[in-house]
C-alpha positions as CSV (number, residue, x, y, z in Angstrom):
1,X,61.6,8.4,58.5
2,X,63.3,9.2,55.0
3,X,63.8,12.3,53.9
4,X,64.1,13.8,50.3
5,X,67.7,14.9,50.0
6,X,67.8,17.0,46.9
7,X,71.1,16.9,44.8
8,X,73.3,19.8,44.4
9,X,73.1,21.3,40.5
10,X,76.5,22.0,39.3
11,X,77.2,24.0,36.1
12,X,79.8,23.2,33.9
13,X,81.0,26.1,31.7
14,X,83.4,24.8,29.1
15,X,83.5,25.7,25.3
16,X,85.0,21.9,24.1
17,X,81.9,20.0,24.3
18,X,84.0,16.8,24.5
19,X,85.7,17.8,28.1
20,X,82.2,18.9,28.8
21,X,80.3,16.0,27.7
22,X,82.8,13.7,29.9
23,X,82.7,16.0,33.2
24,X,78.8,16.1,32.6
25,X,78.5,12.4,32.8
26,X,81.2,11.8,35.6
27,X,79.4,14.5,38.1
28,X,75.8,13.1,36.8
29,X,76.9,9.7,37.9
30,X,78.3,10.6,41.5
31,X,74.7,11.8,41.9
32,X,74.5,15.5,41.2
33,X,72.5,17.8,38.9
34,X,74.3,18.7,36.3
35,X,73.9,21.4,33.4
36,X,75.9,22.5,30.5
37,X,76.6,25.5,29.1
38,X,79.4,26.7,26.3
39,X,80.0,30.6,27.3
40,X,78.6,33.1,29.6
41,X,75.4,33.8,27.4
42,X,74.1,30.2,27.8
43,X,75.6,30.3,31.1
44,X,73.2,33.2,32.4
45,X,70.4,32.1,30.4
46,X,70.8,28.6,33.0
47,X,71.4,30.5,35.7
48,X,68.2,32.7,35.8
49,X,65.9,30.2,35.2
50,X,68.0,27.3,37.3
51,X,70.0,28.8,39.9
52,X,73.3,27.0,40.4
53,X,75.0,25.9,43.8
54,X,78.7,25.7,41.8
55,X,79.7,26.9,38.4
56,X,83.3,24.7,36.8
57,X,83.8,27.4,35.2
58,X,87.0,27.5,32.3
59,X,88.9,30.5,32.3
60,X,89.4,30.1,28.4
61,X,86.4,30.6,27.1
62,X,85.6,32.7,24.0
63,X,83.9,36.5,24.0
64,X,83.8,36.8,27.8
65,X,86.4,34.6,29.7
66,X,85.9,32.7,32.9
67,X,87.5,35.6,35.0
68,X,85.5,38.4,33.4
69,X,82.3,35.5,34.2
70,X,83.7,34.8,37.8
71,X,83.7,38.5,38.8
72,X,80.2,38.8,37.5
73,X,79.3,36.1,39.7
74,X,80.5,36.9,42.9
75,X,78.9,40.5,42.1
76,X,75.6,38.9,42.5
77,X,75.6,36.5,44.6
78,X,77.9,33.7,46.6
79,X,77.5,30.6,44.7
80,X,80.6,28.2,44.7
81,X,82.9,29.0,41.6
82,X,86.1,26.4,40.7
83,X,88.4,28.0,38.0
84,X,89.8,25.5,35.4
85,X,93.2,26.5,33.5
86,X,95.3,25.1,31.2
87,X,97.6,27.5,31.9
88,X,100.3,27.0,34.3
89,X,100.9,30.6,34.8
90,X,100.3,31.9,38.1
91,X,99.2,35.0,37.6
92,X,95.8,33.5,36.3
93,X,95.1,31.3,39.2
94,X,96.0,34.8,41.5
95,X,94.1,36.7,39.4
96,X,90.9,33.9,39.7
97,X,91.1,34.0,43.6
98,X,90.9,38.2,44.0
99,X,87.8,38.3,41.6
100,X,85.8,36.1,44.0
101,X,86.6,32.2,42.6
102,X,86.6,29.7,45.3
103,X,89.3,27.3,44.0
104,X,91.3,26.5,40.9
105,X,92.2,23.6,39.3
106,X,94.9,23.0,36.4
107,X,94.1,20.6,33.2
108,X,95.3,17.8,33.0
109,X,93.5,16.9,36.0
110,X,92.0,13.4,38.0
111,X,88.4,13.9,38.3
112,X,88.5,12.5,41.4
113,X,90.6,15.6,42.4
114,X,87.9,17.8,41.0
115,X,85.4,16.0,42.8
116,X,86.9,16.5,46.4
117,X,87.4,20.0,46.0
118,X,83.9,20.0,44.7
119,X,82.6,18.4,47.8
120,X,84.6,20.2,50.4
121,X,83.3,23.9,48.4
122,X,79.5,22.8,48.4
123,X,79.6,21.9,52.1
124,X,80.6,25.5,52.6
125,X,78.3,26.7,50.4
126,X,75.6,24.9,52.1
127,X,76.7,26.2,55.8
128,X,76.8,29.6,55.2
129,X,73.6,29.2,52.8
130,X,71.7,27.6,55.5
131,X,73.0,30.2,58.4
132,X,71.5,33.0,56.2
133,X,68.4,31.2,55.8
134,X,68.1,30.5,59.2
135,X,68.2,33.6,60.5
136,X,64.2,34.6,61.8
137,X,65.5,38.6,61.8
138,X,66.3,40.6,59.1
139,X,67.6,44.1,59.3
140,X,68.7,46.3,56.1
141,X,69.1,49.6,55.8
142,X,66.7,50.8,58.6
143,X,64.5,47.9,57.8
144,X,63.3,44.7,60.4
145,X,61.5,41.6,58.9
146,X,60.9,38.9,61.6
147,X,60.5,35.9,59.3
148,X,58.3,33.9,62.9
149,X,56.2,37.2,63.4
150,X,56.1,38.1,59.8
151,X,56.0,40.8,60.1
152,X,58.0,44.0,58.8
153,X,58.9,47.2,60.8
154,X,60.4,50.7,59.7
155,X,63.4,52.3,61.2
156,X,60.8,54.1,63.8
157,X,59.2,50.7,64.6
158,X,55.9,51.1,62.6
159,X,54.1,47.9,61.1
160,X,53.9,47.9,57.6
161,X,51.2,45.5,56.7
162,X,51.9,42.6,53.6
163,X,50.2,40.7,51.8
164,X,51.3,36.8,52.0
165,X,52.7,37.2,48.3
166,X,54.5,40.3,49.3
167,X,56.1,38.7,52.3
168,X,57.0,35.3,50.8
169,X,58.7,37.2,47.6
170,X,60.5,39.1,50.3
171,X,61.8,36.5,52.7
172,X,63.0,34.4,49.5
173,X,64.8,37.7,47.9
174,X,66.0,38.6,51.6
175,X,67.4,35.1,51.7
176,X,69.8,35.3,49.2
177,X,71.3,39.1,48.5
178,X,72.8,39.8,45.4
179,X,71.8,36.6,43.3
180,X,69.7,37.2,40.6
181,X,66.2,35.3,41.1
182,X,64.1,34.6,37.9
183,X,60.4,35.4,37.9
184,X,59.7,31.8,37.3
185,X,61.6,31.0,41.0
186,X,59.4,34.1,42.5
187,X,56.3,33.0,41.0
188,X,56.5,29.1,42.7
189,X,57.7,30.8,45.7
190,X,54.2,33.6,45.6
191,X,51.9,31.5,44.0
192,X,53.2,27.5,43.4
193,X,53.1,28.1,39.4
194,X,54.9,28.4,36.8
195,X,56.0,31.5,34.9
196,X,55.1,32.5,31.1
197,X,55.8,35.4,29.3
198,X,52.5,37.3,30.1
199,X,52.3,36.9,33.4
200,X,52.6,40.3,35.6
201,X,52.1,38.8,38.6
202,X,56.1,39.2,39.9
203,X,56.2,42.8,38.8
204,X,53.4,43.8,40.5
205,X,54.2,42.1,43.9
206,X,57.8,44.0,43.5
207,X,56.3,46.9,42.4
208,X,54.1,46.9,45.7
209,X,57.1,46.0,48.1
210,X,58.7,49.0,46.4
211,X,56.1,51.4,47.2
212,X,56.0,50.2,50.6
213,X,59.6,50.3,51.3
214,X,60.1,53.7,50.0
215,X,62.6,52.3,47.0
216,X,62.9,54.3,44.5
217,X,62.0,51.8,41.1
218,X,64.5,53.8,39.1
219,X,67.0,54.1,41.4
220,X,66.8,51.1,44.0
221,X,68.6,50.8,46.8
222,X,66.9,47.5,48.1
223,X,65.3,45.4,45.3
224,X,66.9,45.6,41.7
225,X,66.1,44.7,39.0
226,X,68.3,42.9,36.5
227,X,66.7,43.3,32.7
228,X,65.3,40.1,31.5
229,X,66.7,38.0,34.1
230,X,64.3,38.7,37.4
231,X,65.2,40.7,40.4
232,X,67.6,40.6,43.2
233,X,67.8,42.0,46.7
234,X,70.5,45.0,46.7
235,X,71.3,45.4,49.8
236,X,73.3,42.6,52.8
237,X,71.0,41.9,56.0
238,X,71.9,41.9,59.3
């Protein structure tokens, strides 16, 4: 029996659209996803609608640079991140790795380089993704959710009833803390549809989980929210 492998999406971050153009079309014809962005506001605007598995991310970018972008990054969440430099000063590639990139890589480069160190950081990516995901208990902060019962219990053991929209939006933000999910990748998750501007559907399910969980919605310790992007899960399970 076949099964439906989906390909990874890589981002490519890069302000000269002639590098980016030719990585594009090199990683799009070994078979991955590939978007394009030219600085960090196109390259947030991707991310919250089309989460990312790896960002090629150049550290010389213009307004906000690739480390200021990588540090960002790692805050939210643990997608892969390569650093590209033309510099060959050290202290950049140092600097890179302490703010939460994965690898580096110096221009000039062989793109077949890139593309092993590319492999090798998605198959991480995907272990530790799929380890998280796999887990069928989820403890935080006093919390249980048994993703096989699914059911969720408070820190003295009572059941706290949910509706299936409220659970599924919680498993899915439980699933990956810290990375911002847009409403559009909540609402296929709740309700297998797409998101416009006037739907409330998202809020409202957060806004109930909220209530439930005791999290305060102006000061959340557990699901935040992350203005016009979507909302995130605060807090790392057990």
């Amino acid at each position: 029996m076949w099964m439906l492998v989906t390909p990874s999406h890589i981002l490519i971050v890069e302000d000269d659209p002639v590098s980016r153009a030719r990585l594009s079309a090199y990683f799009s014809t070994e078979g991955y996803r590939v978007s394009e962005a030219a600085d960090g506001f196109q390259m947030r605007d991707i991310i919250a609608s089309d989460p990312a598995d790896l960002l090629i991310l150049d550290i010389n970018l213009p307004g906000e640079d690739g480390l200021v972008l990588t540090r960002e990054q790692r805050e939210r969440s643990e997608i892969g991140i390569i650093l590209v430099t033309g510099r060959t000063d050290s202290i950049d590639r140092i600097v890179g790795l302490e703010m939460g990139a994965d690898d580096y890589i110096t221009k000039p480069f062989n793109q077949r380089e890139l593309l092993a160190r590319v492999k090798n950081l998605l198959r991480r990516v995907r272990r530790a993704r799929s380890e998280a995901e796999s887990k069928t208990v989820r403890r935080f902060l006093g919390w249980t959710l048994d993703l096989g019962s699914r059911t969720l219990q408070d820190k003295s053991g009572n059941f706290v009833d949910l509706t299936r929209a409220e659970f599924r939006a919680l498993a899915l933000l439980s699933a990956n803390p810290g990375q911002v999910l847009s409403r559009d990748r909540l609402l296929h998750e709740i309700a297998g549809r797409d998101w416009d501007f006037a739907d409330r559907t998202v809020d409202v399910v957060i806004r109930r989980l909220r209530h439930k969980l005791n999290d305060d919605s102006r000061r959340p310790k557990i699901i935040g929210t992350s203005h016009g992007e979507g909302y995130l899960f605060a807090t790392k399970p057990s």
